[in-house]
N, C-alpha and C positions, 0 to 999 in steps of 0.2 A: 438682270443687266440694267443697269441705272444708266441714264442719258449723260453722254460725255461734258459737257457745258451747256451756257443759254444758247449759242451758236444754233445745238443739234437742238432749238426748241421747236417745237412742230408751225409751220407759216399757217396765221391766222388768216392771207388773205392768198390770191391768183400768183401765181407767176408774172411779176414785170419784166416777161418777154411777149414778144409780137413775131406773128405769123402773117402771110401775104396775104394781107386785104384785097378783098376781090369786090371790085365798085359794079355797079350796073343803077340803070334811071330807075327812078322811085315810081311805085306803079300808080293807077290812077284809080283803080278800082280792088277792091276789098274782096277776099273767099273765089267762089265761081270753081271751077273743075279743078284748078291747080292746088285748090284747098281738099280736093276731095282727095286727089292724089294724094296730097302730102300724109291726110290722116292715113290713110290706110296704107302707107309707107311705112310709118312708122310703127302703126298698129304690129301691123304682119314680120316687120323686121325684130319686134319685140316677141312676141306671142306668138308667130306661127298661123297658119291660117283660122285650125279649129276655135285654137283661143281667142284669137282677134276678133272672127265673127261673131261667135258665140257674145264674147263682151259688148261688143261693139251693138250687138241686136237689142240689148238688154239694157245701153246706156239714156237712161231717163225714159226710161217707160214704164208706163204705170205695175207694179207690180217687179220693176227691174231693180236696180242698183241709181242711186244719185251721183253724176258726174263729182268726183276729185278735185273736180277745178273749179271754177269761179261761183257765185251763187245766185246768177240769171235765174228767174220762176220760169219751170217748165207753164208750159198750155193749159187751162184747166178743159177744154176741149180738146179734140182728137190731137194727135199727136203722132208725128211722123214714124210711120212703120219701117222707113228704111235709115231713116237716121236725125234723130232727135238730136243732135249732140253738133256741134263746133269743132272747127281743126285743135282749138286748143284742148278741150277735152277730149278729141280722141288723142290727142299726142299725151294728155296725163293717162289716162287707161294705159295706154302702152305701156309707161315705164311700172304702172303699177303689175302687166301681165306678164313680165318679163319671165323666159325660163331662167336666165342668169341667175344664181342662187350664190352667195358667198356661204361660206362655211368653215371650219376648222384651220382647213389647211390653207385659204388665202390670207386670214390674219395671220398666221404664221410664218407667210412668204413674204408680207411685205409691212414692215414696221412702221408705228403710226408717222415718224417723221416723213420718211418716205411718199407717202400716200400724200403730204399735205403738198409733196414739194407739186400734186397734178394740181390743174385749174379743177375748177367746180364742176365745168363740163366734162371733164375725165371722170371725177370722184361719181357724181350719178349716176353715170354708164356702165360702171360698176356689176350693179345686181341686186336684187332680194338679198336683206342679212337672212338667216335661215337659222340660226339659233342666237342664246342669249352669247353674249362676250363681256371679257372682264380685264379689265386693265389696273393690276394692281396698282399699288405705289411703288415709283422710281421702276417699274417696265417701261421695255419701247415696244411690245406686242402685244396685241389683245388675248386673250385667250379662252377658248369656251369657259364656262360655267354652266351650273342646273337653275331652272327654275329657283326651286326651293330656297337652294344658297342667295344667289343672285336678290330673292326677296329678303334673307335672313341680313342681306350685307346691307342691304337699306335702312331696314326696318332697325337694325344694332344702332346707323347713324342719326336715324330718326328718333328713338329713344334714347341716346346720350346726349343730345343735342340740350345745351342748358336754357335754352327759351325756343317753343315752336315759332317764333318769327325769326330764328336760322335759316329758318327753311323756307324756299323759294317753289311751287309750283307751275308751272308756263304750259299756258295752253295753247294750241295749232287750232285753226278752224277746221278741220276736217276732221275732230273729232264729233261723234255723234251724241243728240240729245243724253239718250243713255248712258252711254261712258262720262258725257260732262256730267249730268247729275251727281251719279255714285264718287267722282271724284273731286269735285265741290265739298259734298258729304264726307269723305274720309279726310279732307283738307282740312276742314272744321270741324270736326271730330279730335283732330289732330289739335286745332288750335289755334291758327293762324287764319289768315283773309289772303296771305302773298299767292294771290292767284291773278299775275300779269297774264295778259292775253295777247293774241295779234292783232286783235280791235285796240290794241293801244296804242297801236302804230300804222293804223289804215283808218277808221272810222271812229275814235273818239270825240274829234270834234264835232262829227254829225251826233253823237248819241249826245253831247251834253248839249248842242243848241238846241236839237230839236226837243228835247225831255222839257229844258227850261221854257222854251218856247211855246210848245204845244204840248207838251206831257206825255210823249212819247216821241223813245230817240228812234225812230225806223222808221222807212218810207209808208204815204198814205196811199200810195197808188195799188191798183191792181194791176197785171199784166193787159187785159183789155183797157184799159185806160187809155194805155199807149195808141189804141187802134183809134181813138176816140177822140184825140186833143183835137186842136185848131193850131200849136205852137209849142214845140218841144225845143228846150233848150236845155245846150250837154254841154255840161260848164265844166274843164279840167277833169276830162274823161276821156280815153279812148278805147269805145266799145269794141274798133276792128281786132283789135290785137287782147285785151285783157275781158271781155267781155261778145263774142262774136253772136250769139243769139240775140244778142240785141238788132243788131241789125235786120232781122228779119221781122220786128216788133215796128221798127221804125221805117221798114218800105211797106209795113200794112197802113201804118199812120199817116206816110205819104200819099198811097193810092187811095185813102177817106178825106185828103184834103189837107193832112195837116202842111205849116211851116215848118223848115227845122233850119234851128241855129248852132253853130258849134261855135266854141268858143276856144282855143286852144293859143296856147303862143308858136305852136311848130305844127308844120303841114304833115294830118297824118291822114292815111289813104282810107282808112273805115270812117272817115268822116266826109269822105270825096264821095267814093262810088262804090256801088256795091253790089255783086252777081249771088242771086242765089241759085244754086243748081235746082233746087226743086220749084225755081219757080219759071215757067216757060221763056217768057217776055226779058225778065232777068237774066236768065242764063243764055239767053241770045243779044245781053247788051242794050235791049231795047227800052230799059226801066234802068238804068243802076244809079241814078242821081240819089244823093241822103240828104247833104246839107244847100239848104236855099242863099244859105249865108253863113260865111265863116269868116269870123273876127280871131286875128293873133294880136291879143295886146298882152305887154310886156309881162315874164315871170312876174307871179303877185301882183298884180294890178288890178283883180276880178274885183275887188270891194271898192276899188273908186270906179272900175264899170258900172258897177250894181248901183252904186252914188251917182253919178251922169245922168242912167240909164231913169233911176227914180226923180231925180228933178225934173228933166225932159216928162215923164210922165204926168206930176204934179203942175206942171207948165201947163199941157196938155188940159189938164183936168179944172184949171184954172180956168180956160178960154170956155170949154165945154161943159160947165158944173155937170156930174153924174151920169157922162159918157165913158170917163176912164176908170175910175174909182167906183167899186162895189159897198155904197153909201150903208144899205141893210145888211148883207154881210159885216160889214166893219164894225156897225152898230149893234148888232146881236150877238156876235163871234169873237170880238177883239177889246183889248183894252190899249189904250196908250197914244189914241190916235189924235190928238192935239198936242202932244210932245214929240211927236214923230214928223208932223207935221211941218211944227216950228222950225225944227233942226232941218229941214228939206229945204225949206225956202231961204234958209242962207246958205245951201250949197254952189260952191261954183264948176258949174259942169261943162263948161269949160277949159278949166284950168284942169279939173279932174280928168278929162278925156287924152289933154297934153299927157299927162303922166303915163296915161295906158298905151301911145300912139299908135292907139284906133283915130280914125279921119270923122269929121264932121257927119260927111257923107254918108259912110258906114252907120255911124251914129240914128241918125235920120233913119236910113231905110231901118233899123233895128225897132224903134219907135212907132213908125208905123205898121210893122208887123204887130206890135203885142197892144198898140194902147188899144184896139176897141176889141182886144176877144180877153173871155174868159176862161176858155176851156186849156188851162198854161199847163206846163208839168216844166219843172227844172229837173232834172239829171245831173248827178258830181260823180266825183272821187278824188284819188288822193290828189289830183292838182289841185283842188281843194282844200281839202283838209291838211295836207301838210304844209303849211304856212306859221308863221306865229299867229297872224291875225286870223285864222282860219273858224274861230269860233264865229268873231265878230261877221264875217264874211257870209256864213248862214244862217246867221241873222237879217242878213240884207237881201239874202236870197227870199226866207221867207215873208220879209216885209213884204215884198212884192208879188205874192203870191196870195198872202192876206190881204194887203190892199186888194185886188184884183177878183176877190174871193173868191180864185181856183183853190180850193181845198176843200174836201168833203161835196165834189159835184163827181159825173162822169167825164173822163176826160182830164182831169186836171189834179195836180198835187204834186206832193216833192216826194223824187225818187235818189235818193244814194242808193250805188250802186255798190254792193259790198261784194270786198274782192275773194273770199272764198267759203267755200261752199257752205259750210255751218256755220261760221264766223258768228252769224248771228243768232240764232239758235244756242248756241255754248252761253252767248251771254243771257240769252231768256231760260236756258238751265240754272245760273246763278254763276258763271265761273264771272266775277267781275271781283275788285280788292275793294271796293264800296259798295256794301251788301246794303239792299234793303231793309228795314228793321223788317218789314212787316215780311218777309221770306226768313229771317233768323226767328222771327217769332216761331211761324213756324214749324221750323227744324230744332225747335228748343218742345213745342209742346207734341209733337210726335214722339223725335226719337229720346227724348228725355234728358238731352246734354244743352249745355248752357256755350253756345256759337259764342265765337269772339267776336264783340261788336266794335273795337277798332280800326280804321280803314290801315288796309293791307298795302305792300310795295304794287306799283304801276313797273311794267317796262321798265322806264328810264329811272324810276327811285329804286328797284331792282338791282339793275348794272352797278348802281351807286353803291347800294347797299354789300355788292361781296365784294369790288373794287375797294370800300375800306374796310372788308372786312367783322361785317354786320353778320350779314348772313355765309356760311357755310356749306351749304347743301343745296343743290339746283338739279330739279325734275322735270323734263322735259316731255311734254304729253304730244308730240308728234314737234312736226317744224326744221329748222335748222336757224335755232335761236342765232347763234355769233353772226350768219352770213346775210339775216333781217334787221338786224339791232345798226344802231348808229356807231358814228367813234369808234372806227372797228379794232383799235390797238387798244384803246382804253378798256374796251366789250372784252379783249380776248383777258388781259391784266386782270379783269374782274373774274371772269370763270376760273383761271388757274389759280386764282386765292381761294378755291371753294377746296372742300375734306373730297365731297365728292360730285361730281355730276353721273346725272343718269337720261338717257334718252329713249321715248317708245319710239320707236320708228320702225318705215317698211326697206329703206335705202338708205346707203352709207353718205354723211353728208359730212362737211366738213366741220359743225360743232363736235363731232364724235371726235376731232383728230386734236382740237383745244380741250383742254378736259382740266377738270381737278386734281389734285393727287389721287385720289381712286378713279375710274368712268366703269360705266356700265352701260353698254345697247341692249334692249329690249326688245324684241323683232314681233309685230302685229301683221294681223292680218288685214288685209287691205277691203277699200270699199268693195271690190269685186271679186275678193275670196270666201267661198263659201265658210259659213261661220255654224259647223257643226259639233256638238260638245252634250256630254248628259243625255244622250238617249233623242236631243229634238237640233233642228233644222233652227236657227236664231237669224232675226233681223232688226232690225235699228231704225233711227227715225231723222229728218233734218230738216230745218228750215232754212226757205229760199230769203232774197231780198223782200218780198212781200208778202211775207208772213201768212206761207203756205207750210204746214206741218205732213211730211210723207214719208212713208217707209220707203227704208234703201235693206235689199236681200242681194249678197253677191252670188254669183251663179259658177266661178270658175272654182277650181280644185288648188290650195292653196301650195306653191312651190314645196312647201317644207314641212310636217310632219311636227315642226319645232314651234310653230308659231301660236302665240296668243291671240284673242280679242283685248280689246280697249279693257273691255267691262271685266274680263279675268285676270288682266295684270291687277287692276286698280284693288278688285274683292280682293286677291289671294296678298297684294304687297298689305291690304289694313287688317287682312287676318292675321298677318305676322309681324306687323307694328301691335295691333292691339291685344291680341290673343282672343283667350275666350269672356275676358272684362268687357266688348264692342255690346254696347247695347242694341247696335245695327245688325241686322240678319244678310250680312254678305253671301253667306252661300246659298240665302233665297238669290238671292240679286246675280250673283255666276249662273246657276242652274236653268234659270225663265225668266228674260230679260220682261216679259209681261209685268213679273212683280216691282220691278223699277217703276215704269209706266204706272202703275197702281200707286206707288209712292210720288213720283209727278203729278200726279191728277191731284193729290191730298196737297201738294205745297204751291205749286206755280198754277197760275192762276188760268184760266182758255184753254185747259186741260181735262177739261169734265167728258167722261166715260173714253179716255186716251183711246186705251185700246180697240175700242169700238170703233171709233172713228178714225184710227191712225190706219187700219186695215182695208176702208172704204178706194177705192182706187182712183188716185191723184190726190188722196189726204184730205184736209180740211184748213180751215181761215181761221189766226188767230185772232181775239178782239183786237181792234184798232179805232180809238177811241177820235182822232183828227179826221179816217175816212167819213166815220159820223159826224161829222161836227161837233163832237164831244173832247172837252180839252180838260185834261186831268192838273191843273193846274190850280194856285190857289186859289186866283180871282176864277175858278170854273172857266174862265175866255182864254184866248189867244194871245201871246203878248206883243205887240207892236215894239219894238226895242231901238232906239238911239242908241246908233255903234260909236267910239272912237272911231279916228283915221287920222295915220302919220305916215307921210313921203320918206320913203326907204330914201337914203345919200350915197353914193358910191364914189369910192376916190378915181382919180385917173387912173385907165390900166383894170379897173377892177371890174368882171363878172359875172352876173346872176347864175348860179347853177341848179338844172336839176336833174333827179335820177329819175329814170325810165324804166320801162321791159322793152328790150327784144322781142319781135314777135316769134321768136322760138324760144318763149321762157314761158314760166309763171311764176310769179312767185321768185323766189332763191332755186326754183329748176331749171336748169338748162336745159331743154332740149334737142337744141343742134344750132350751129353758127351761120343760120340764115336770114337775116332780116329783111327780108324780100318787100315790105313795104316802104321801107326806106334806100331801097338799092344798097345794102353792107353784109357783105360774104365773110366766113372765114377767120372772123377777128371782132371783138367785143371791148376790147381796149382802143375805143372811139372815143373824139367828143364830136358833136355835134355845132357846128358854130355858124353864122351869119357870115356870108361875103363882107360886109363894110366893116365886122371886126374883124375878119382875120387880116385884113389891108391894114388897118391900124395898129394889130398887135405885128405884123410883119411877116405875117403868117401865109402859106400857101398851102394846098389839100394837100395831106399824105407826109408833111411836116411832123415831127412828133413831137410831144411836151411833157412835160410835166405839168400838173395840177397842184396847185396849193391854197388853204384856206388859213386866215391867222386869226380866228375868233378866238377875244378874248388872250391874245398874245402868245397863242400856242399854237406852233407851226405843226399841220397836218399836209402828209402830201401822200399824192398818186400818183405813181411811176408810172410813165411809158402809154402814154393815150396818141393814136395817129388821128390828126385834124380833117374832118369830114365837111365841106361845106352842105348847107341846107336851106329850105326854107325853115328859119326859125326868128323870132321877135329881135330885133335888135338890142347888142347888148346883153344876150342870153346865149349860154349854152347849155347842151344837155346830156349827159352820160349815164350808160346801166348800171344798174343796182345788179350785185354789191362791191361790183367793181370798185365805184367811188363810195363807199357808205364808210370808209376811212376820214373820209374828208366833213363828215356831217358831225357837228359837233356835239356833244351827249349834252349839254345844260342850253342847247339850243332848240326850243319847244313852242309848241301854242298855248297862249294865255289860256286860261281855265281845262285846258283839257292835255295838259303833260303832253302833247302829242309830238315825237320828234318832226323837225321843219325838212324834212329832206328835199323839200324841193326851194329852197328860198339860201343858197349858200352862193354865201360870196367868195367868187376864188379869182386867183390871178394864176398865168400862165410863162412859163418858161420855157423854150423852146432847147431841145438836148437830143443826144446821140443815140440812134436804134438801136436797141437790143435783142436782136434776134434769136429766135427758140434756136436750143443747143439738136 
């Protein structure tokens, strides 16, 4: 049956209808018992008692399974026996434990259009896929398939393809060291470098500052650091909701004395206060203070804070020669520091402070918090990095860090905070489309085949490339590519130009329901399913934000009987691309994931004796060359870097937007329509706005708009948003991802690091008539 017109085309994005918003006051304090409940709601509602426990006991513990969600470092100390783990990861366990299993007969029952017509939070709810499915061309139903075929359909498109840079690979961060490796390896093998990642669209700008910068793009801290500072400052971060074990890192840091600063444009509650159940004083209310000071200066303004914030210092250091500034550190660790200099003392941090409107006052107490300590650590994420100037941005973070020389002490250094679990890990396997020569070298004098040394499609050069037509073929290694990607009309126009897409995944998402003329799902088994095959019990390995290396062994019994590992789709799809010509011993590589490991040790470097040490319990440290004071850089120093900086303009009418989570998300997951930190029940097509601009735009709460952006003279819009008043920066508002991820425009990026600007869009708003769910 072929699709009747474009009409019945499958909807790339939510339903623009709205359900009753249910408001309640935004809360003041962060987790505490109602977090505890929540996890083990869901847990149990998912999984059933035996399973939820059983997971739930096993979640980050040494010898257990590595949390699915975010990539906070477990403890290298003891570590909680009743529960290591966050509301947000146990709320991903859950969806990973579900008994809900799709299978034959619900693709048969319900046709791709159909499915697409649910929101994203239906589509999840779903289930486990439980075998492969296959969507021919011109079908509206998926339909099983076998293994075998399923790989034979790939591998046919993969060997016809008239140049391997057809072909597009996209990595999810939850896949693990092992499977990134072998699939790096079969990539290049294959021909190509198009291996985008979702570090293209979360932490690129941290990997190229800091790489350029100090010679590696990863945090220098340790997890003890945090206990150790004098002044923590979490710049366009919110740990409460997308990172929750942080907060336990940072009421240790509080009770040794430190400061902490938050920096955000909109008031969020894991930056207020914070109960932790296991900790007595906490969970009785009597400790939950986190931030000493919280500064909202306006979307994208953090680099003229950081500009203010470093004149005021340079002032300081002027009055007081060699009280604020680490003179031997700068001297022995940095180069740059008399052009850095220069440019600082014709800063006007004043005029700079106007643009962020942050207060004089604010300004001041900020100043004298940090100018006479050392022991600093800066914290980010994507309010960070997705900006255009986002590069330059973390360059001014680390000026001030170099200056100050917190870097390579205890106590002090720069933490990005990377939004999921292997994220970073994948890229220290090699999944990156700018390979290093010296890792091709390599993989040229091991496996004997000569790696393409041309840089590969990114993300957004990705969309671009099957949008016109460049590339054909799109592989999806976990994720829900369409619902993460920007431009989401433009993202979806790109995939349905491809021959085929294919996706490994554990749950139905709505990139399966956009597809190419052929799709393919691929059903894996999850972090928490036991990964039995060949005669032995198999585990896997990942790294945190601070470059801690540890096995992850899942312990549940996996829903389906049908499902692969990472590491057996990737061997079995390159044993039936390449045949028996693979100079690679893939079916070493399926049989004993040890022999992968063995082949990591020989290519990536802080690998030596893997397996030895990956089995040690809580893992092992990778080198980090800035925690030593070792800067892998030309000049062997630190570089002290003179950024640009240009005053964004805004027409009348016109405002700052950016995309968020829900605290019932991760990611492109929904987990239920509760945003309890922010009082919003029930409904996700919110925006967030300022009191004094919804007076000016004429606006009142629970009014509903339309959203529109015209970058570059092409009207993008989102249907049916109800206006939320908030504490939020004037002049800014804020809405979920991927709700608005329509509105973001694809050729709108950060300088040096491709990185889409999701949070820096200019929209204007139009107020229009509810559409309520049928």
């Amino acid at each position: 049956m072929k699709q009747d017109n474009e009409s019945r085309s499958p909807k790339a994005e939510d339903p623009a209808e709205l359900s009753e918003l249910k408001r309640s006051e935004p809360e003041d304090i962060a987790a505490g018992f109602e977090a505890v409940y929540e996890s083990f709601k869901h847990a149990l509602k998912e999984g059933g008692m035996i399973r939820a426990g059983k997971a739930l006991l096993n979640l980050n513990q040494k010898g257990g399974f590595d949390c699915p969600s975010c990539a906070w470092p477990d403890p290298d100390d003891d570590r909680s026996a009743i529960a290591e783990y966050c509301e947000s990861g146990a709320k991903a366990v859950a969806e990973e434990i579900t008994t809900k299993s799709l299978k034959a007969d619900f693709f048969a029952g319900n046709s791709v259009y159909d499915l697409s017509l649910l929101d994203d939070y239906e589509i999840g709810k779903k289930g486990r896929i439980a075998q492969p499915m296959y969507l021919p061309e011109g079908a509206t139903h998926y339909q099983p398939i076998s293994w075998d075929d399923a790989f034979k359909t790939i591998a046919g498109h993969l060997n016809r393809a008239a140049d391997p840079n057809q072909a597009i690979f996209y990595t999810s961060g939850r896949t693990s060291n092992e499977a990134a490796f072998v699939y790096q390896l079969f990539v290049r093998q294959y021909g190509t470098n198009n291996l985008p990642d979702c570090s293209n669209m979360c932490h690129e700008s941290t990997s190229v500052a800091l790489k350029k910068q100090c010679g590696l793009g990863k945090a220098s801290i340790k997890l003890d650091d945090l206990y150790q500072a004098e002044v923590i400052i979490i710049i366009g971060q919110n740990p409460g909701t997308n990172a929750p074990r942080m907060l336990s890192a940072l009421r240790k840091g509080r009770e040794n004395g430190a400061k902490i600063i938050a920096i955000n444009p909109m008031r969020e509650t894991g930056l207020i206060g914070f109960s932790d159940p296991q900790n007595v004083k906490s969970a009785l209310h009597l400790n939950t203070k986190v931030s000493d000071l919280y500064l909202k200066p306006k979307i994208n303004t953090d680099q003229a804070l950081l500009k203010a914030l470093l004149k005021k210092l340079w002032d300081e250091e002027q009055n007081a020669p060699g009280t604020v500034f680490d003179h031997d550190f700068i001297s022995n660790y940095t180069t740059g520091y008399d052009e850095l200099m220069a440019a600082v003392a014709g800063y006007d941090a004043d005029d700079l402070l106007a643009y962020t409107g942050i207060t004089q006052a604010e300004m001041h107490e900020l100043v004298e918090m940090v100018k006479n300590k050392s022991k600093i650590i800066f914290c980010w994420a994507m309010g960070v990095t997705q900006h255009k100037n986002a590069v330059n941005t973390i360059y001014d973070i680390m000026n001030i860090l170099l200056l100050k020389g917190s870097i390579g002490k205890p106590g002090a250094g720069s933490c990005p905070v990377r939004g999921h679990s292997n994220v970073q890990g994948d890229r220290t396997m090699g999944i990156w489309e700018k390979p290093e020569k010296a890792m091709l070298d390599k993989l040229q004098s091991i496996y004997g085949f000569d790696p393409p040394r041309e840089e590969g499609y990114d993300v957004v050069k990705a969309i671009k490339a099957m949008h016109e037509g460049k590339a054909k073929i799109f592989f999806a290694m976990g994720g829900n590519f369409l619902s993460a990607t920007p431009d989401t009309t433009y993202s979806a126009k790109a995939l349905r130009q491809c021959d085929l897409t294919v996706h490994v995944s554990t749950k139905l998402n709505r990139s399966h329901l956009v597809h190419g003329k052929e799709a393919l799902i691929l059903p894996c088994l999850s972090r928490s399913d036991k990964d039995i095959h060949d005669g032995m019990e198999h585990f896997v390995s990942t790294e945190g934000t601070t470059g801690v290396v540890q096995s992850s062994k899942g312990v549940l019994e996996p829903v389906s009987e049908h499902l692969l590992s990472e590491v057996q789709i990737i061997c079995r799809l390159a044993k039936a691309t390449f045949g028996p010509s693979s100079v690679v011993n893939w079916d070493a590589f399926e049989k004993n994931y040890d022999t992968i490991r063995d082949d990591i040790e020989k290519v990536v470097k802080g690998f030596e004796n893997y397996n030895q040490r990956v089995r040690v319990k809580g893992g092992f440290y990778l080198p980090n060359g800035p925690r030593e004071r070792k800067f892998d850089t030309e000049a062997g120093k630190a570089y002290l870097i003179v950024t640009p900086f240009e005053k964004r303009t805004m027409n009348a009418g016109e405002l700052i937007m950016m995309t968020i989570r829900s605290h019932d998300q991760f990611n492109t997951t929904i987990y239920g329509l509760k945003d309890r930190y922010r009082g919003v029940g029930n409904e996700r097509r919110v925006i967030f706005m300022n009191l004094k601009n919804m007076e000016q735009q004429g606006l009142r709460k629970d009014d509903v708009v339309d959203i529109y952006n015209h970058h570059n003279g092409v009207e993008r819009v989102a249907r049916q948003f109800i206006v939320v008043d908030h504490d939020i920066a004037e002049g800014c508002v804020a809405t979920y991802f991927p709700e608005t991820n329509v509105l973001v425009p694809i050729d709108q990026t950060a300088d040096e690091s491709d990185q889409p600007a999701s949070k820096s869009v200019i929209v204007t708003l139009k107020k229009t008539v509810r559409n309520d769910r049928k």
